[in-house]
TORKETI-894794 format. One line per 2 residues: their letters; for each residue x, y, z of C-alpha. Coordinates in pm, 1 decimal, decimal comma, m for minus. Layout:
// TORKETI-894794
a	X Y Z; ...
//
This chain:
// TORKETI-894794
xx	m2926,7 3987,1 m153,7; m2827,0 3610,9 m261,0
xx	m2670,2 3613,7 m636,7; m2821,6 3299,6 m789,5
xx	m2538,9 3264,8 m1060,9; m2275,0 3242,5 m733,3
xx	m2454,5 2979,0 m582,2; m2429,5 2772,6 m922,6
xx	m2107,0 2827,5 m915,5; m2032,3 2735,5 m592,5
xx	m2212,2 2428,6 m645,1; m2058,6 2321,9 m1000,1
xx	m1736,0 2387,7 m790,2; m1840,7 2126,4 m538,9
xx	m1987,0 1859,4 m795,9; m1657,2 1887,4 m975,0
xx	m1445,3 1827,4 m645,6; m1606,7 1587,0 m490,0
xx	m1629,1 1388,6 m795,6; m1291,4 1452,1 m922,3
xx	m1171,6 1353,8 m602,1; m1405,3 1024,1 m540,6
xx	m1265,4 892,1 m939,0; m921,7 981,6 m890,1
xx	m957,9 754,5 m542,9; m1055,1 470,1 m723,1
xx	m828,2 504,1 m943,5; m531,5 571,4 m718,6
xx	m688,3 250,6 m541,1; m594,6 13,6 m851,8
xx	m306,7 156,0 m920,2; m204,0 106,6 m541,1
xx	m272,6 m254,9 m591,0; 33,0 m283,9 m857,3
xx	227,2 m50,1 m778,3; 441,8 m276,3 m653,3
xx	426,1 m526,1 m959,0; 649,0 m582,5 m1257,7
xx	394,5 m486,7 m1553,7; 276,5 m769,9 m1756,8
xx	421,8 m654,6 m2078,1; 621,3 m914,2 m2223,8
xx	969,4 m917,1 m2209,0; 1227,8 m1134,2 m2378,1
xx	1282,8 m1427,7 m2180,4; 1639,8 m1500,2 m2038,8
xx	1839,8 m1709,7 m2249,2; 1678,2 m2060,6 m2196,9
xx	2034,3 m2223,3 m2214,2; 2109,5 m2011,5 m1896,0
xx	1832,7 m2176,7 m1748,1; 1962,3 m2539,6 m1857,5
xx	2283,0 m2492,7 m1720,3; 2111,5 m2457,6 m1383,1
xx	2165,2 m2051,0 m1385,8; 2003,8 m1871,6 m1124,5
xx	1673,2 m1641,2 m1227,7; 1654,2 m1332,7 m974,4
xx	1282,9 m1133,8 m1076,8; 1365,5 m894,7 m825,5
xx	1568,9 m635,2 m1016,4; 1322,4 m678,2 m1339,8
xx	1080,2 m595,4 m1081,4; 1230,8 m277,9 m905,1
xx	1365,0 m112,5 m1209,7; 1085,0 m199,0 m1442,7
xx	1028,1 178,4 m1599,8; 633,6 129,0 m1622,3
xx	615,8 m17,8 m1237,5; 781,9 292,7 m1119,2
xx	579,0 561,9 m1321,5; 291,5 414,3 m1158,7
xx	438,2 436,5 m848,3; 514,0 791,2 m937,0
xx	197,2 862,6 m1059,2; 42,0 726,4 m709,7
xx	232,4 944,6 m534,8; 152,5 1239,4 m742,5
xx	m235,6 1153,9 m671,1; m200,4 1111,3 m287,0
xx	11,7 1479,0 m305,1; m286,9 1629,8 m523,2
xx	m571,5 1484,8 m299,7; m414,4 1577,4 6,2
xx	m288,4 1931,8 m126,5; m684,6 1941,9 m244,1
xx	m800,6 1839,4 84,8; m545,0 2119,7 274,7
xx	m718,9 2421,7 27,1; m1066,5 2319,9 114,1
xx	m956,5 2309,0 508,1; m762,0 2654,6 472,1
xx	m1069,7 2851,2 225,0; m1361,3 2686,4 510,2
xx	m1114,1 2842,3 787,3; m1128,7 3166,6 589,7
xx	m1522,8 3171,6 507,6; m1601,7 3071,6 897,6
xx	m1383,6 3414,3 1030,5; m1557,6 3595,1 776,3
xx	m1870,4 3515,7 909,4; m1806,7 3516,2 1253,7
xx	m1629,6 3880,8 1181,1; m1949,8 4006,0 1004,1
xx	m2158,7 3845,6 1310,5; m1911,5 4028,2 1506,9
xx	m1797,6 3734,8 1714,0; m1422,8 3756,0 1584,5
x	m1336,6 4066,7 1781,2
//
């Protein structure tokens, strides 16, 4: 006997990952694309008589300590760990459902 409020469940359950999953691609996908990017807040400018005297401007450490750059980068790698971790439950609970069934089939003795 089939238990109608499981299979809503189980089906609310899928909805929710697969759509949770698909957003939180995208969104992983545009934050991949500046992750790598100083953030576009602005930021006082060096002192412009520096710049006069022929001083040399390096971007590269505003870029690779800039504290909102790396909590996206953080926050990327979080997202790839949780989709993947995601992905590795699904695999592990399908594994477990398919010897279920092929033990109460009797085909997993």
């Amino acid at each position: 006997m089939t238990d109608p409020s499981s299979e809503l469940d189980l089906a609310r359950a899928v909805r929710r990952l697969a759509s949770g999953a698909l957003v939180l691609a995208r969104t992983t996908a545009d934050a991949q694309a500046v992750q790598w990017d100083a953030s576009p807040v602005p930021r006082p400018r060096d002192d412009t008589s520096e710049r006069a005297k022929g001083g040399h401007s390096d971007p590269t450490p505003l870029v690779t300590f800039d504290d909102r750059r790396l909590a996206v980068r953080e926050a990327v790698k979080g997202a790839v760990r949780a989709l993947d971790a995601a992905a590795q439950a699904a695999e592990e609970a399908n594994r477990a459902v398919e010897e279920a069934l092929e033990s109460w089939a009797g085909l997993g003795e």
